[in-house]
Structure formats: C-alpha cells, structure tokens
N, C-alpha and C positions, 0 to 999 in steps of 0.2 A: 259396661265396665269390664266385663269378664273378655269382650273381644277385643278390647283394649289392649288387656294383660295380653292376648296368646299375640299380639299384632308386633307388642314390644319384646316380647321374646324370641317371637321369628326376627324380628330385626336386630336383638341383642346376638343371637346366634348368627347369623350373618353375618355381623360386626366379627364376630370372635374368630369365622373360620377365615376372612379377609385380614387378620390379624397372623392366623395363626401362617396362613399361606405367606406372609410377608416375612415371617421369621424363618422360616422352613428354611436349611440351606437350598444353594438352586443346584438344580441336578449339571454332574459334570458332563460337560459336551466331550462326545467321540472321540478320541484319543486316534492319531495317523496310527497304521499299520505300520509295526518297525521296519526301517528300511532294511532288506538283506544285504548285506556285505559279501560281496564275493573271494573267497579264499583265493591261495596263490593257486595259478594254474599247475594242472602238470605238464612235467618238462615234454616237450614233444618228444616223442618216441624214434631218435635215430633211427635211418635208413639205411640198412645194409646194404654197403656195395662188395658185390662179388670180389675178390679176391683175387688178383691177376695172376695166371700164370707165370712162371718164371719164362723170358724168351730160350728157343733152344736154334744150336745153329743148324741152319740149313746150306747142307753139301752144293755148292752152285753145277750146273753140269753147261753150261757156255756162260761165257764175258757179259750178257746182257743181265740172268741171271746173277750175277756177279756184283757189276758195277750199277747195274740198274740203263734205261735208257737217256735219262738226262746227261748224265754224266759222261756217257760214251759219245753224247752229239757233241757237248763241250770240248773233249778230248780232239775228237776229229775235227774241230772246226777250227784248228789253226794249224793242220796239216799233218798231226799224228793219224797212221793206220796201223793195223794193226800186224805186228809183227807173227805173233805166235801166240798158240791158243791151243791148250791141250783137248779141246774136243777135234784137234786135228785143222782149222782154219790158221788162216793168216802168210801174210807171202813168202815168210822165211820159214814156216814152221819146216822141224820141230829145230824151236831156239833153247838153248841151258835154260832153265828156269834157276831162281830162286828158294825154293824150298825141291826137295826130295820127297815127291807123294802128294804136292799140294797141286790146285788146282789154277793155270798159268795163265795168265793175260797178258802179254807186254807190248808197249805201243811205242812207235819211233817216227821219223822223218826219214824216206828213203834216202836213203847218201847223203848226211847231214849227221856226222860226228857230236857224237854224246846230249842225241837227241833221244835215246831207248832210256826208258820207262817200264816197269811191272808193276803188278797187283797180284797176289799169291793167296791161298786160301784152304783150308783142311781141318778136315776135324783130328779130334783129338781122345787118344783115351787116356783115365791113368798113366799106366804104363808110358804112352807116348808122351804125353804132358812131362811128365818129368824128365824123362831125355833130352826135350826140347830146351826147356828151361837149364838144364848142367852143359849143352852144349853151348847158347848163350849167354850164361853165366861167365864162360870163358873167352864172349868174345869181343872183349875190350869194350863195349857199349857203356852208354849212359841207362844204367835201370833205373824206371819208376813201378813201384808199389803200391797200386789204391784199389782196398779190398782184396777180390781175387783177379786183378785183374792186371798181369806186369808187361810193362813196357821198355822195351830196349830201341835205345833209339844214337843214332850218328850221324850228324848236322852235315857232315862233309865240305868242300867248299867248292870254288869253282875252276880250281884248276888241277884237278881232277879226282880229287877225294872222293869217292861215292856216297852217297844219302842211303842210309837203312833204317828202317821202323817198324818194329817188330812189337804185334800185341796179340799176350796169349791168353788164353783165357782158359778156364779146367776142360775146356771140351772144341777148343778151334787154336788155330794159328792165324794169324794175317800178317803178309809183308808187305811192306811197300818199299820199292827199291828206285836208285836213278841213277844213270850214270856219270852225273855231276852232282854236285852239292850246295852249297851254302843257303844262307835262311829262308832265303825265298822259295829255290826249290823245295826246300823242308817242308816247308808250312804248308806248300802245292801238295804233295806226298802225304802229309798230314789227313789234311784235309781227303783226299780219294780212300784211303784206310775208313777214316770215321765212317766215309759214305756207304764201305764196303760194309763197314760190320752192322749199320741199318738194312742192310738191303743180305744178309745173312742170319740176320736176329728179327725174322718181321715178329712185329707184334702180336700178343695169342689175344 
C-alpha cells in the first residue's frame, strides 16, 4: 500500500511537471542580427588639377619659328616664295615690312601683280602697347574688343583695296597684310594670324 502511494505520487509529479512544461511560455527563437544600413557616402575628394600657366609670347627669330612648318608648305604649294624675311633670307630681301620693329615674313608670286602677302610679329611693352593701340585707333579700321585682346581689322576688296589685321594683345602685335582684298582673301589672312599667335603662344 505504502509503495502504492510513493508510485502514485512519482506519477502525480510527472503528470504535474508535463503540465507545467505545456503552460510554460516557449522560449523566443533567435532574433536576425539587424541589418546595417549603410549611411550616405562621402563625396569623393576632388582632384586638383594644376593651374595653367598663362601662355607668354614668344619673339619668333625666322618664318618657320613664326608660321610654324605646315603652314609654310601650304603657302608654298601654289607658288608663293618667299619674298623677305628679316633674319635676312628671301629673294627680294630686304622688302618694307609692315610693322616698325616687328619681325617680317612676306610671300608672293615672282612677277605676278598683288600676289605679296606678310605675316609681322613683336612683342610689346606697356609703353609700346599703348602707342600701338593710339596709332591704330586712328586708322580708319574696324576695332574688335574681347577681353584684352583688340582687333583692327579692313576687308579691302579686290581691286585694289588692301586687306589689314591687326591683333594686339598687352605684350605682342601681329599683322597680317595683302595686297588685295575682299572676303576671301580676308578669311585666308585670318586664318595665317590665328595660326601665327598659336605657334607664338605655345602652350606652358
């Protein structure tokens, strides 16, 4: 009787803890790892690029210097040579230049009337700069003004007005001259000036 009882109370207590186990809340399963959210980046850190030199001009001392070589085959290849050139070449030197102190290229067609062509070139100081500019001022030209950089210019035509293009700038002169005119020749003229002040402005 007595092993009765302790048989029913191991299995009363049994009963109880299979009870109590059944109430029990159930344990919470592992929770993810919160995801990290990545903040905004930072802004990539510009790369300094050097700072360019301003170009300065450079004094040409012969026509190649000068015009550059492409430009002089061009020139030559429909029968201009070269007149005069104040490093002392060319078959008529020494011819009038176009500027006073500047540095002379001028191309033509032997014996072929208002076939001559110049390129002119020089630096400039203060002082000079502004003379230049009060002499041109006065002479009858179309002036353009962009930045420091003015242009005097006269279309001419072609029976026999002459073509002039003058661009100065604080520290050079360039001319371009023809002995005939109108647009076409202009733009030709044009055009050989631009070429010159690349090939007297190289890049630093």
């Amino acid at each position: 009787m007595g092993n009765r009882r302790i048989v029913l109370s191991i299995a009363a207590a049994a009963s109880l803890l299979a009870l109590l186990a059944a109430c029990s809340p159930a344990a919470p399963a592992p929770s993810e790892s919160p995801s990290v959210v990545a903040g905004p980046s930072a802004p990539a850190t510009p790369t300094s690029t050097p700072a360019r030199e301003p170009a300065l001009f450079v004094a040409p001392a012969n026509c190649e210097q000068m015009l550059g070589a492409a430009l002089i085959a061009e020139i030559t290849s429909d029968g201009h040579v070269l007149f005069s050139s104040s490093d002392g070449t060319g078959i008529y030197y020494p011819n009038e230049s176009q500027q006073q102190g500047g540095f002379q290229c001028q191309y033509g067609k032997d014996m072929v009337d208002l076939s001559t062509f110049e390129l002119d070139a020089q630096a400039l100081t203060q002082q000079a700069h502004e003379g230049v500019i009060s002499i041109l001022d006065a002479g009858g030209y179309t002036k353009t003004v962009e930045g420091d950089v003015v242009t005097y210019a006269q279309v001419g035509d072609e029976m026999g007005t002459q073509t002039y293009l003058h661009v100065v700038r604080p520290d050079s002169w360039i001319t371009g001259w023809s002995s005939f005119g109108g647009d076409t020749q202009f733009a030709k003229i044009s055009s050989y000036v631009a070429t010159v002040g690349q090939q007297l402005y190289p890049t630093q």
